[in-house]
Jmol script that loads the backbone (N, CA, C; Angstrom):
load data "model"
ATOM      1  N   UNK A   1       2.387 -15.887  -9.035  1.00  0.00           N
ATOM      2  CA  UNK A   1       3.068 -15.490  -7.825  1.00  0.00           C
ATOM      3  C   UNK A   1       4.006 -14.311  -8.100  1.00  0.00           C
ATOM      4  N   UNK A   2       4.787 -14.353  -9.680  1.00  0.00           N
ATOM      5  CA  UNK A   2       5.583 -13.088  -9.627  1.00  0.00           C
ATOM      6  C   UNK A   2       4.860 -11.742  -9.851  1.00  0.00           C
ATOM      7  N   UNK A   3       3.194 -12.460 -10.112  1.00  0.00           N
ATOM      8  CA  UNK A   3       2.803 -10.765  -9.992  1.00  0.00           C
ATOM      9  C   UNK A   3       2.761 -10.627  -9.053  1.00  0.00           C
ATOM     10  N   UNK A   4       2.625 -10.773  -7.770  1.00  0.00           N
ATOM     11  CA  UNK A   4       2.083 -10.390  -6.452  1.00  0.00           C
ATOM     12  C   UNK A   4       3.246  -9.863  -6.247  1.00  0.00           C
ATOM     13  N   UNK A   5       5.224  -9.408  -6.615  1.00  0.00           N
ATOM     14  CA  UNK A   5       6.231  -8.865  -5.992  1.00  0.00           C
ATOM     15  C   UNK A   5       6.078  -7.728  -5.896  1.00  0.00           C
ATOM     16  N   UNK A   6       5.294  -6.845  -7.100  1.00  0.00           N
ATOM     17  CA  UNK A   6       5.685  -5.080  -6.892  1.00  0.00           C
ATOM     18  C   UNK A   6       4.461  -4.960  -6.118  1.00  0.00           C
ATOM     19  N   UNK A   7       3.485  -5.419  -5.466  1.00  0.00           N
ATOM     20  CA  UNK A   7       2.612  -5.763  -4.740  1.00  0.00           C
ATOM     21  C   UNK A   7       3.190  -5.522  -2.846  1.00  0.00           C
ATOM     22  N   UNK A   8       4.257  -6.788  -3.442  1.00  0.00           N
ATOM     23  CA  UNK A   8       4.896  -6.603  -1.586  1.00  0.00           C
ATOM     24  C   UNK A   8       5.692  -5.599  -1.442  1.00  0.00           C
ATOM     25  N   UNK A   9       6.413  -5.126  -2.645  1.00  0.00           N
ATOM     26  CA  UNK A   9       7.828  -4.156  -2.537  1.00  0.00           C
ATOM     27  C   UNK A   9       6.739  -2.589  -2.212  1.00  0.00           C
ATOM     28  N   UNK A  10       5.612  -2.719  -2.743  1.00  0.00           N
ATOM     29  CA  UNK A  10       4.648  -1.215  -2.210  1.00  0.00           C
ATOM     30  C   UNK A  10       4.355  -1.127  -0.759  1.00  0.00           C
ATOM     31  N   UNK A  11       3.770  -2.190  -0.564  1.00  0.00           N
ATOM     32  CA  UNK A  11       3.344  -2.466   0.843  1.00  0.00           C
ATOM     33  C   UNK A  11       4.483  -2.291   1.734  1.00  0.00           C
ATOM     34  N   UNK A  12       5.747  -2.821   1.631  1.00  0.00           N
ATOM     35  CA  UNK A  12       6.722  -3.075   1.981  1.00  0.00           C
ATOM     36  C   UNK A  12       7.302  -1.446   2.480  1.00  0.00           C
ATOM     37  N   UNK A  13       7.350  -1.065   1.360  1.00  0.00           N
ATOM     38  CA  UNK A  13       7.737   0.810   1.227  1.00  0.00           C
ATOM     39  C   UNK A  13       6.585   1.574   2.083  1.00  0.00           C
ATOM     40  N   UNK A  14       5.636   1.439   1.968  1.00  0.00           N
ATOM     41  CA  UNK A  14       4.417   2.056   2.875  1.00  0.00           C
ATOM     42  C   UNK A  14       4.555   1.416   4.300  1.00  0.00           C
ATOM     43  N   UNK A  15       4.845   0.404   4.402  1.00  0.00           N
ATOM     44  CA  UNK A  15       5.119   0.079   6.014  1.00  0.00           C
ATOM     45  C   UNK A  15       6.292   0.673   6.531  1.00  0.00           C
ATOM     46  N   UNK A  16       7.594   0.754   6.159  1.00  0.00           N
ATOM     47  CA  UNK A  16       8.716   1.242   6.476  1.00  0.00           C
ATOM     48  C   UNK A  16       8.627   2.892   6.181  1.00  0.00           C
ATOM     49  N   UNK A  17       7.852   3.222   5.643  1.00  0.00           N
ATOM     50  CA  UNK A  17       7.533   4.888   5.581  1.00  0.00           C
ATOM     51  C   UNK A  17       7.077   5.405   6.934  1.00  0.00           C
ATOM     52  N   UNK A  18       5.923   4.146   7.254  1.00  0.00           N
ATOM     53  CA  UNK A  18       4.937   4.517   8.357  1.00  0.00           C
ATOM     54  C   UNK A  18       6.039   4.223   9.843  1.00  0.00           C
ATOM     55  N   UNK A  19       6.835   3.423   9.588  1.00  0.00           N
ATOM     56  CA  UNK A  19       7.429   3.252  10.879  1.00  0.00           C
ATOM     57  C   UNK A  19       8.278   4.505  10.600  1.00  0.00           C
ATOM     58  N   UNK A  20       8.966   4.859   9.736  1.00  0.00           N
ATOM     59  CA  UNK A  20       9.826   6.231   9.709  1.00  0.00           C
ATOM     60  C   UNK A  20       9.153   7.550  10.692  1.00  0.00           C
ATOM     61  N   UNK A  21       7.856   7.598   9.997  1.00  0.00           N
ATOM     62  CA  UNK A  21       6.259   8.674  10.145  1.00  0.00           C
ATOM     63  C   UNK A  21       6.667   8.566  11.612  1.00  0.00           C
ATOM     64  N   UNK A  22       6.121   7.682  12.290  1.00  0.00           N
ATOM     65  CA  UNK A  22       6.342   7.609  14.098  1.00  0.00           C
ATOM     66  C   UNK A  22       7.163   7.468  14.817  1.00  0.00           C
ATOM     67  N   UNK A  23       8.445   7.087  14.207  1.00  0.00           N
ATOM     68  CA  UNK A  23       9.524   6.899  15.215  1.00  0.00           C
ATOM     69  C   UNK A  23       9.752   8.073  16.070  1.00  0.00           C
ATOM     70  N   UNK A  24       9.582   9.183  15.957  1.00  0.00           N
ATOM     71  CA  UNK A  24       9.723  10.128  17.157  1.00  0.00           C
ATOM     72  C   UNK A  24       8.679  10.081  17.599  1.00  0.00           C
ATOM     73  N   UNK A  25       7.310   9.913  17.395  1.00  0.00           N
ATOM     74  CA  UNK A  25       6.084  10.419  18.011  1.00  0.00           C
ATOM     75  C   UNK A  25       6.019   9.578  19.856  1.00  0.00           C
ATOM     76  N   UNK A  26       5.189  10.327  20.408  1.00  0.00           N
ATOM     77  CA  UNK A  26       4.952   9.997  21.710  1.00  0.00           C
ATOM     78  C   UNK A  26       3.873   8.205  21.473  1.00  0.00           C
ATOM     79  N   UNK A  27       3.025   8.569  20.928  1.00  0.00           N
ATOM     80  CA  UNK A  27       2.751   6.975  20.260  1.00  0.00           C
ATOM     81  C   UNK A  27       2.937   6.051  19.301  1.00  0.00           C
ATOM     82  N   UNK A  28       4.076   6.038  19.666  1.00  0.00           N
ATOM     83  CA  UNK A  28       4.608   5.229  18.769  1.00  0.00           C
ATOM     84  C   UNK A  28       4.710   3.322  18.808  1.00  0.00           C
ATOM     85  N   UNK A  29       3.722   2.905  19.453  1.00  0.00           N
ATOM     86  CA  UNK A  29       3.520   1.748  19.770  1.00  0.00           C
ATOM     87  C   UNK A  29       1.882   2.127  18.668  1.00  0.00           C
ATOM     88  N   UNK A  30       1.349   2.800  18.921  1.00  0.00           N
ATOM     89  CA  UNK A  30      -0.256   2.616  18.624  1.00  0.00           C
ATOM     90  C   UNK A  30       0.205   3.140  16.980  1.00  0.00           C
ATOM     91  N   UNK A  31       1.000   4.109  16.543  1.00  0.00           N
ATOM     92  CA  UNK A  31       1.384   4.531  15.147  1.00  0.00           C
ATOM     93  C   UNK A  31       1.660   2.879  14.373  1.00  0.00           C
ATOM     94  N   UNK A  32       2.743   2.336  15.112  1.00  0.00           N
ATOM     95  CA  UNK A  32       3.056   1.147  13.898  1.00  0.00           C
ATOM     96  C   UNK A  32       1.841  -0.219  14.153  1.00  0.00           C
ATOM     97  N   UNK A  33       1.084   0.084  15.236  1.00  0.00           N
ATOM     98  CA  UNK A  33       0.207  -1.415  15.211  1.00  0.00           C
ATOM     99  C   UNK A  33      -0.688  -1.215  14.615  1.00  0.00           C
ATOM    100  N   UNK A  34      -1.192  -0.162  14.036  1.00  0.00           N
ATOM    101  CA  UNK A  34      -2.152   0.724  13.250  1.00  0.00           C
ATOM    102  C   UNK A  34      -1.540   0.995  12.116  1.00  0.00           C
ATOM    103  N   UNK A  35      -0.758   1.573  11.916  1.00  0.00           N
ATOM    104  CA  UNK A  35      -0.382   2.344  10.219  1.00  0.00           C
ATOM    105  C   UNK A  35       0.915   0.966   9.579  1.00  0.00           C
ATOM    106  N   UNK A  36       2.019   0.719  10.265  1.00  0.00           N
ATOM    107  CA  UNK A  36       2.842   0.135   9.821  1.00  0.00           C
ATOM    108  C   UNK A  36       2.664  -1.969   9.881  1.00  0.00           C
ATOM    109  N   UNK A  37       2.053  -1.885  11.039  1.00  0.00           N
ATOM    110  CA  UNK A  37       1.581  -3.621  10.754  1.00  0.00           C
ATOM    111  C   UNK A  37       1.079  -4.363   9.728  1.00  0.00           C
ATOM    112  N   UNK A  38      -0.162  -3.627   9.318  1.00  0.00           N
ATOM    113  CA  UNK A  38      -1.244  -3.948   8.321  1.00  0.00           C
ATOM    114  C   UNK A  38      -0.351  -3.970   7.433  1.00  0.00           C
ATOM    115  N   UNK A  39       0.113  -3.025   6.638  1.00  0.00           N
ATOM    116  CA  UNK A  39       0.944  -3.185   4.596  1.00  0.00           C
ATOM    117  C   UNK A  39       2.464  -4.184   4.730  1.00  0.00           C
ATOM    118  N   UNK A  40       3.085  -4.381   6.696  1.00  0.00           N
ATOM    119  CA  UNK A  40       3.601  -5.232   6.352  1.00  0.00           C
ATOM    120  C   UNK A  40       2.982  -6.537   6.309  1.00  0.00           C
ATOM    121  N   UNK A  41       2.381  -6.712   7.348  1.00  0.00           N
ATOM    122  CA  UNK A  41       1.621  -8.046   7.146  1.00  0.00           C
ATOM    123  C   UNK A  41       0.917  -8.893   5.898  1.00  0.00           C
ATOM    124  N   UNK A  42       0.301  -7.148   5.004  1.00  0.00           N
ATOM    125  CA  UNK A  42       0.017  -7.846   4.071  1.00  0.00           C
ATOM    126  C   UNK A  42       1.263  -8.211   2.600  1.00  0.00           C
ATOM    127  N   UNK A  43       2.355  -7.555   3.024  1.00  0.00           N
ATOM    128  CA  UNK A  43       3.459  -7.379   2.384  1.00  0.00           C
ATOM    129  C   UNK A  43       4.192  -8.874   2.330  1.00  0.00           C
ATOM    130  N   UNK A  44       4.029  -9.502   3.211  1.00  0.00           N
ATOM    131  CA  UNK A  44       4.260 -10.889   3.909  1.00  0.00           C
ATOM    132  C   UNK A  44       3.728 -11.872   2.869  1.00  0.00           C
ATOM    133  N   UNK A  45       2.329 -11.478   2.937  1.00  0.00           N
ATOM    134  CA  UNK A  45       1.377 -12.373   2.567  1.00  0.00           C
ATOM    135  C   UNK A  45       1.376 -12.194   0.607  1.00  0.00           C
ATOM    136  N   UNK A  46       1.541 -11.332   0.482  1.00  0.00           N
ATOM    137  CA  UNK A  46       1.488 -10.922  -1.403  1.00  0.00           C
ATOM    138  C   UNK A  46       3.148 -11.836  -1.387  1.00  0.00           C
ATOM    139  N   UNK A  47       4.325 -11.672  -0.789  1.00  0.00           N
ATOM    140  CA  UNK A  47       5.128 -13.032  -1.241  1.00  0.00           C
ATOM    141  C   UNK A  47       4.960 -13.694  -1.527  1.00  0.00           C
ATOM    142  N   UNK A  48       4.415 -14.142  -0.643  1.00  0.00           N
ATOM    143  CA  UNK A  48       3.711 -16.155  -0.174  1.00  0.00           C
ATOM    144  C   UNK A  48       2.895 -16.404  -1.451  1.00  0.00           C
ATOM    145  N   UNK A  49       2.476 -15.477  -1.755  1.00  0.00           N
ATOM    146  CA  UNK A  49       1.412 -15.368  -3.239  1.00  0.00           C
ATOM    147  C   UNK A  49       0.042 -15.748  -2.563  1.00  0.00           C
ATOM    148  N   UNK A  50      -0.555 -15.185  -1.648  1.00  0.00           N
ATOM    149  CA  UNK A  50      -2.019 -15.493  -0.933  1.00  0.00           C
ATOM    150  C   UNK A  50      -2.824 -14.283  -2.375  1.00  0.00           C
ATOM    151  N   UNK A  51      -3.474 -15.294  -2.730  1.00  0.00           N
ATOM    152  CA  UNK A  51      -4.266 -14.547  -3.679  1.00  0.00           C
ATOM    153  C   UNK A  51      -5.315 -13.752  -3.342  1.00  0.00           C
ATOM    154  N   UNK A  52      -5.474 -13.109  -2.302  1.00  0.00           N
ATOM    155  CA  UNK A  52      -6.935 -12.460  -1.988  1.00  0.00           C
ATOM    156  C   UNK A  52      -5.873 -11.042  -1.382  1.00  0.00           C
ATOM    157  N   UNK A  53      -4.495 -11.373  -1.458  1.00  0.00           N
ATOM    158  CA  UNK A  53      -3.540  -9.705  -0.832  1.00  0.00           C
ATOM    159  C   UNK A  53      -3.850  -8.447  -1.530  1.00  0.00           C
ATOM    160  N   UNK A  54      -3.667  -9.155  -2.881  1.00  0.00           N
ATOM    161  CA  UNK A  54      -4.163  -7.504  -4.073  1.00  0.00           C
ATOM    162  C   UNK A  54      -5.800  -7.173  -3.522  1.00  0.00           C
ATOM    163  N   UNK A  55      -6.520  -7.543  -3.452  1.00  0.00           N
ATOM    164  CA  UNK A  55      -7.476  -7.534  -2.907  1.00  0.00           C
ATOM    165  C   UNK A  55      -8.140  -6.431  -1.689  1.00  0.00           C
ATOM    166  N   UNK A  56      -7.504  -7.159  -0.193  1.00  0.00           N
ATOM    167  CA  UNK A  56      -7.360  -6.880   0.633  1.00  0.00           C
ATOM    168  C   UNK A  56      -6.214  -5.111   0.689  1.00  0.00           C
ATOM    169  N   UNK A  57      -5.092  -5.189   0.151  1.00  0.00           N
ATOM    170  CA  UNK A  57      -4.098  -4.215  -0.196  1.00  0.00           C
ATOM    171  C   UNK A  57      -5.206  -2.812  -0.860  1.00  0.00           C
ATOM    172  N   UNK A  58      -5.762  -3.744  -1.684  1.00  0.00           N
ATOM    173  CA  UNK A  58      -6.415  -2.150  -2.614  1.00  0.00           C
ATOM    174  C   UNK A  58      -7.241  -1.513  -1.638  1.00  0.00           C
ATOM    175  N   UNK A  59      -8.092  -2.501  -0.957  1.00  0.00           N
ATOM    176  CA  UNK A  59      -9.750  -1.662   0.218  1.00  0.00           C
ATOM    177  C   UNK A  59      -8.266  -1.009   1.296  1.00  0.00           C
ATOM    178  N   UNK A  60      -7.396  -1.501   1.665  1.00  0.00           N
ATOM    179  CA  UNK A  60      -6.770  -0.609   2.793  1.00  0.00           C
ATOM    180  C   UNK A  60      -6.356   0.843   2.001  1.00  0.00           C
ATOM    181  N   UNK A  61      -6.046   0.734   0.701  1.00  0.00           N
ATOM    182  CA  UNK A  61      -4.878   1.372   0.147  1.00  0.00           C
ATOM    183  C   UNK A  61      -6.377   2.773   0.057  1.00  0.00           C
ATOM    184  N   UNK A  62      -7.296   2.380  -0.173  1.00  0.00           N
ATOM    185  CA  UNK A  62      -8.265   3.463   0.101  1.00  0.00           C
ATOM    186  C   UNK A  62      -8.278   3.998   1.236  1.00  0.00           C
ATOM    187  N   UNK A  63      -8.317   3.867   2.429  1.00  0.00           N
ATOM    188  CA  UNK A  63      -8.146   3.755   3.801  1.00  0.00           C
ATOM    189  C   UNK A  63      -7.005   5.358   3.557  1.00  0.00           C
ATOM    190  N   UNK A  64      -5.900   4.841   3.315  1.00  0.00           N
ATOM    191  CA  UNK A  64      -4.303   5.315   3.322  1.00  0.00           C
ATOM    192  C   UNK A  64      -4.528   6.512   2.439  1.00  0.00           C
ATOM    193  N   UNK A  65      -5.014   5.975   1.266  1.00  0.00           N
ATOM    194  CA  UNK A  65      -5.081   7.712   0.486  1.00  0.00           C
ATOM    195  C   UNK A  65      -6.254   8.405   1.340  1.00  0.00           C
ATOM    196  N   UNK A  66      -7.206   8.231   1.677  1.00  0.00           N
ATOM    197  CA  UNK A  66      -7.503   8.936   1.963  1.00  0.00           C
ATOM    198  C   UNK A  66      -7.301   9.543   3.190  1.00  0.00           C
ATOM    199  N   UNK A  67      -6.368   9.326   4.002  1.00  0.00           N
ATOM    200  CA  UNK A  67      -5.553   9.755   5.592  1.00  0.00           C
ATOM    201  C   UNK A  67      -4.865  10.295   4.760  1.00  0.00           C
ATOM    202  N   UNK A  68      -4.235  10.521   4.289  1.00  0.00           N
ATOM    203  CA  UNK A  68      -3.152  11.294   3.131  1.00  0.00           C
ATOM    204  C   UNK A  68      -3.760  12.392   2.681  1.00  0.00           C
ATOM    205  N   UNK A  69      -5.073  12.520   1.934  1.00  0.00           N
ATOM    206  CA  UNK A  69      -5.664  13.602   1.736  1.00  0.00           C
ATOM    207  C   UNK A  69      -5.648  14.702   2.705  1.00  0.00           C
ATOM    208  N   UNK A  70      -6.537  13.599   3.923  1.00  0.00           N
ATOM    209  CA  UNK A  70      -7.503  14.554   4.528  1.00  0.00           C
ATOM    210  C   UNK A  70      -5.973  15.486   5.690  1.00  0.00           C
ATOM    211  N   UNK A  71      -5.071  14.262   5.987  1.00  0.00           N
ATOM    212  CA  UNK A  71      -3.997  15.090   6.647  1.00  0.00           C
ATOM    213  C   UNK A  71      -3.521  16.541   5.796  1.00  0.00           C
ATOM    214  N   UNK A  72      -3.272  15.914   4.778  1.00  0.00           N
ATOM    215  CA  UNK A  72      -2.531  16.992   3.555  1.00  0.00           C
ATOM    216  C   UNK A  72      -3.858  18.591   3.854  1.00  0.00           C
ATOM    217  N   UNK A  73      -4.683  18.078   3.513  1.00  0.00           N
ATOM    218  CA  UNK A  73      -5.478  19.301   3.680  1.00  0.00           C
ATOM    219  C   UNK A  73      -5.579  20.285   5.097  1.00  0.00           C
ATOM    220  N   UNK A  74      -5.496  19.609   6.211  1.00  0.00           N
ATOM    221  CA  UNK A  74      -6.082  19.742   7.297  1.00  0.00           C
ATOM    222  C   UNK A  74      -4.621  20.000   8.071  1.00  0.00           C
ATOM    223  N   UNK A  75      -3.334  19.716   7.881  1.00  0.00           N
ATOM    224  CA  UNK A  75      -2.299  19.920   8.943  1.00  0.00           C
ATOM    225  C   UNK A  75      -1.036  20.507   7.953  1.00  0.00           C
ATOM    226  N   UNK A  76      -1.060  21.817   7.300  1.00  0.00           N
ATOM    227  CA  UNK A  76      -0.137  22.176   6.338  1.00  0.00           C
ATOM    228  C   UNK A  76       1.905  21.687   7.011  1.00  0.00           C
ATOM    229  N   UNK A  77       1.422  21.300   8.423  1.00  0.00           N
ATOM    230  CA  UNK A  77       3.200  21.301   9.022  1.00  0.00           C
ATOM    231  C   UNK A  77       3.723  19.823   8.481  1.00  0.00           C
ATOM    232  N   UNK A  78       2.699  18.861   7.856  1.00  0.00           N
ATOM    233  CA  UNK A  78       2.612  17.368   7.763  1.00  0.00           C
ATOM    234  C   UNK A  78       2.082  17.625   6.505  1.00  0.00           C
ATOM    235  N   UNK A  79       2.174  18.010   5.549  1.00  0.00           N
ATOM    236  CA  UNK A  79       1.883  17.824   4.195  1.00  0.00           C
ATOM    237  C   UNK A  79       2.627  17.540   3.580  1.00  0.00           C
ATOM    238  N   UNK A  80       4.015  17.223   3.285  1.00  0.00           N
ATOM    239  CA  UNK A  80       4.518  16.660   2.654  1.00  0.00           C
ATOM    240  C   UNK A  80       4.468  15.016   2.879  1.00  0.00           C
ATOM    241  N   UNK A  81       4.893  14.901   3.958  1.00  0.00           N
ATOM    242  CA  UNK A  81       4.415  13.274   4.582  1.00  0.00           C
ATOM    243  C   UNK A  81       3.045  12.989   4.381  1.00  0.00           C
ATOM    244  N   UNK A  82       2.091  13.356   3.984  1.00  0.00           N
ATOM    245  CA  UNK A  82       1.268  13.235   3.866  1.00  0.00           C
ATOM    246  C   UNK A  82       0.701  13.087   2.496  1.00  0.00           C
ATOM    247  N   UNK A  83       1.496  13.611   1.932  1.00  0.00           N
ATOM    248  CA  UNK A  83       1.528  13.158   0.179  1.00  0.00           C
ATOM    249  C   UNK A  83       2.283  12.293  -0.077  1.00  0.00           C
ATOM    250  N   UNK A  84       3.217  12.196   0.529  1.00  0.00           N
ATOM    251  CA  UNK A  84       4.082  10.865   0.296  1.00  0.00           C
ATOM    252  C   UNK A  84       3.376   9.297   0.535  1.00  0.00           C
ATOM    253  N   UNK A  85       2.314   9.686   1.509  1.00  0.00           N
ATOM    254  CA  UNK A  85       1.680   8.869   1.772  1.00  0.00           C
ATOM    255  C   UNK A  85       0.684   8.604   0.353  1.00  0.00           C
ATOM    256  N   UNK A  86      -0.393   9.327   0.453  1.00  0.00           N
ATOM    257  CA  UNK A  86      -1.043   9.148  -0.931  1.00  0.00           C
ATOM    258  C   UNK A  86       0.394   8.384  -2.221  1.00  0.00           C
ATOM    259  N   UNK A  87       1.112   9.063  -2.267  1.00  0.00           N
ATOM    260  CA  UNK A  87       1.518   8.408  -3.257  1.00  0.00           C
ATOM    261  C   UNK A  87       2.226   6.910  -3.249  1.00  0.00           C
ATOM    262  N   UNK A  88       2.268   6.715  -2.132  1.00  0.00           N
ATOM    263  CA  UNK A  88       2.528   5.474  -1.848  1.00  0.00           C
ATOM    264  C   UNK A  88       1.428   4.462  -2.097  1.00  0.00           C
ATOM    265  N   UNK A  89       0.034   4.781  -1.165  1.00  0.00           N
ATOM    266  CA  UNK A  89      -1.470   4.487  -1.403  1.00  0.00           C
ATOM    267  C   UNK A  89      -1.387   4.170  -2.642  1.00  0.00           C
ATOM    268  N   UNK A  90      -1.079   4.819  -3.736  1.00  0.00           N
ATOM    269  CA  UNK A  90      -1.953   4.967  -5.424  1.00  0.00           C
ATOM    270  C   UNK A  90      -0.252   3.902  -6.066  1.00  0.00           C
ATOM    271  N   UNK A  91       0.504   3.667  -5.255  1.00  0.00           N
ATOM    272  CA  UNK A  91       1.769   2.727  -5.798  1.00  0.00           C
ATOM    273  C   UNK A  91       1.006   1.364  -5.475  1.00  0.00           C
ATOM    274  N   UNK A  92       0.343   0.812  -4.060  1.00  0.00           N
ATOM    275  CA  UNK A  92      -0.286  -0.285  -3.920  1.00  0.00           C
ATOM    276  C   UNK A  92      -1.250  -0.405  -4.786  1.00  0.00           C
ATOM    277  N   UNK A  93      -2.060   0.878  -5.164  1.00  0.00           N
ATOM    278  CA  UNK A  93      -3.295  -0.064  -5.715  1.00  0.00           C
ATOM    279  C   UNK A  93      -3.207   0.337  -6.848  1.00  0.00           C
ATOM    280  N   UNK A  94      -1.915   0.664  -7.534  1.00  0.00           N
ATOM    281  CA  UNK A  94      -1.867   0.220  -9.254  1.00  0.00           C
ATOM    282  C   UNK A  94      -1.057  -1.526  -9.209  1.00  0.00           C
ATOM    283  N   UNK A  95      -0.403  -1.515  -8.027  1.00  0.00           N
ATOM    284  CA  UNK A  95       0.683  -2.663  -7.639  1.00  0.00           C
ATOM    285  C   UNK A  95      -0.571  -4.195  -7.459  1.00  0.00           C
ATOM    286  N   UNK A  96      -1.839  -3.362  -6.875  1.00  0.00           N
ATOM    287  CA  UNK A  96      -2.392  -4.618  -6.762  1.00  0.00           C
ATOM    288  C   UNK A  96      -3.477  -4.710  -7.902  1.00  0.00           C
ATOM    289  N   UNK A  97      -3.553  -4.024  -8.693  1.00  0.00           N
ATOM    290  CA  UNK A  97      -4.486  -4.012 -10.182  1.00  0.00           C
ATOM    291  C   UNK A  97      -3.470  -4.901 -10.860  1.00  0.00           C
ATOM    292  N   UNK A  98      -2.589  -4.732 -11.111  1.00  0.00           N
ATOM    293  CA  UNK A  98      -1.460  -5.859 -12.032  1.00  0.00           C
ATOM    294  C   UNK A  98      -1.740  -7.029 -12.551  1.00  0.00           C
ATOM    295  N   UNK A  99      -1.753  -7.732 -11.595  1.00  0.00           N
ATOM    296  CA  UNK A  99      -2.483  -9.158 -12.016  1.00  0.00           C
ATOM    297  C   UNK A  99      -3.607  -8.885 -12.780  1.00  0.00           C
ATOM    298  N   UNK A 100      -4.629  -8.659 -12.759  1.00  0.00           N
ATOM    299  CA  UNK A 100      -5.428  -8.593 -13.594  1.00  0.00           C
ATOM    300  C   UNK A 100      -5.291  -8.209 -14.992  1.00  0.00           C
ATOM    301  N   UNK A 101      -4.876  -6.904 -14.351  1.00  0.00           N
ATOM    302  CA  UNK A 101      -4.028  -6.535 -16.343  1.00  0.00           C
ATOM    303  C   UNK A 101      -3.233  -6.860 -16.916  1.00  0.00           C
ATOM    304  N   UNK A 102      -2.647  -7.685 -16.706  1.00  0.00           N
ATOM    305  CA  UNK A 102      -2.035  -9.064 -16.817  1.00  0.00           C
ATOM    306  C   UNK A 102      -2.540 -10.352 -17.525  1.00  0.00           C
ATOM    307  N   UNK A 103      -3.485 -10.635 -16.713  1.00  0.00           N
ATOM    308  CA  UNK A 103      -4.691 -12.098 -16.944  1.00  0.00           C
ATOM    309  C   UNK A 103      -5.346 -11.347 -18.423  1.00  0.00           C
ATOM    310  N   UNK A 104      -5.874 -10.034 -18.160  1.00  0.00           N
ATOM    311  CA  UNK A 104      -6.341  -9.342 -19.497  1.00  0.00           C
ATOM    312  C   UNK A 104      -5.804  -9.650 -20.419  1.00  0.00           C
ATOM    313  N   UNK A 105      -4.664  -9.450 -20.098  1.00  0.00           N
ATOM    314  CA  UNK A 105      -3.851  -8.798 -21.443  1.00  0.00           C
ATOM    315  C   UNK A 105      -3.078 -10.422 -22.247  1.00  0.00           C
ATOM    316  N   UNK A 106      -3.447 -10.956 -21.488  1.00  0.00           N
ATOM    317  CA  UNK A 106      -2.773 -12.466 -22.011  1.00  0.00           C
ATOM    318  C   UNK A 106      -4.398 -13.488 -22.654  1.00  0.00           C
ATOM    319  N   UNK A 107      -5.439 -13.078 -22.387  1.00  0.00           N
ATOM    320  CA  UNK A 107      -6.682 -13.591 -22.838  1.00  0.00           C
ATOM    321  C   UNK A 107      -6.590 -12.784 -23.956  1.00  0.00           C
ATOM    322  N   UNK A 108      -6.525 -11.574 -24.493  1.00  0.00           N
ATOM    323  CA  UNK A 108      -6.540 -10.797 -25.473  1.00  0.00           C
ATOM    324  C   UNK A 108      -5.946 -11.431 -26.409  1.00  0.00           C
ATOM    325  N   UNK A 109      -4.352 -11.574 -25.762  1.00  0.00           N
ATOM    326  CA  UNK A 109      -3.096 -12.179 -26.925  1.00  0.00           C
ATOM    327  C   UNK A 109      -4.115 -13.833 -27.100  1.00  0.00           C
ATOM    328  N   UNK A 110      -4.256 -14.989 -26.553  1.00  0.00           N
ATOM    329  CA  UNK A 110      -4.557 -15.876 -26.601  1.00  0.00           C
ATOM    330  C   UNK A 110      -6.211 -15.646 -27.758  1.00  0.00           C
ATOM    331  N   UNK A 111      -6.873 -14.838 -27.324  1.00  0.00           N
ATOM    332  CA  UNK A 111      -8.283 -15.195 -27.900  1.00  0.00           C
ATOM    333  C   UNK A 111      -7.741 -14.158 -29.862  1.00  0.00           C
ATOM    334  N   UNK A 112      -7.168 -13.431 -29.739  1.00  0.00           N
ATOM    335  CA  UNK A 112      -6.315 -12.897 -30.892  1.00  0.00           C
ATOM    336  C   UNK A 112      -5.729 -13.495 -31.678  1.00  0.00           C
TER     337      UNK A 112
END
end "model"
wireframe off; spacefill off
backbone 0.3
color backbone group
């Protein structure tokens, strides 16, 4: 369960980024039920220690970098937010690789 924390604290940071991202925008109801719901919800759920969040976190966190890219490339007035994003993206899904390299790295020490 304590791996799943830098798990929620990413998600956590990527949701509160995304509500930052829209708070002025004209849609700003459809910005956070779309961009900011999902990494908290799953931010929620990597607490609780639901084991399938790292999971679920990494296939979105693809999703996210790549809206990050393609913005970054495509809207130079939003490129910085837009890398911030990616780098947030690539914070979840080293955040949700953990556990594993973890479980690795303790079968190594054990079978060693």
């Amino acid at each position: 369960m304590k791996a799943l924390r830098p798990l929620a604290f990413a998600l956590l940071a990527l949701a509160l980024f995304y509500a930052a991202w829209f708070a002025g925008d004209e849609h700003l109801l459809t910005g956070l039920l779309v961009f900011a719901l999902p990494p908290f919800l799953l931010a929620i759920a990597a607490w609780r220690g639901w084991h399938r969040a790292g999971f679920a976190a990494g296939v979105l966190a693809l999703l996210w970098f790549s809206h990050g890219v393609m913005l970054a490339w495509s809207e130079p007035a939003q490129r910085g937010m837009a890398l911030l994003e990616v780098a947030l993206a690539l914070a979840v899904i080293y955040a949700s690789c953990l556990p594993g390299m973890q479980a690795r790295r303790e079968k190594r020490r054990n079978a060693g």
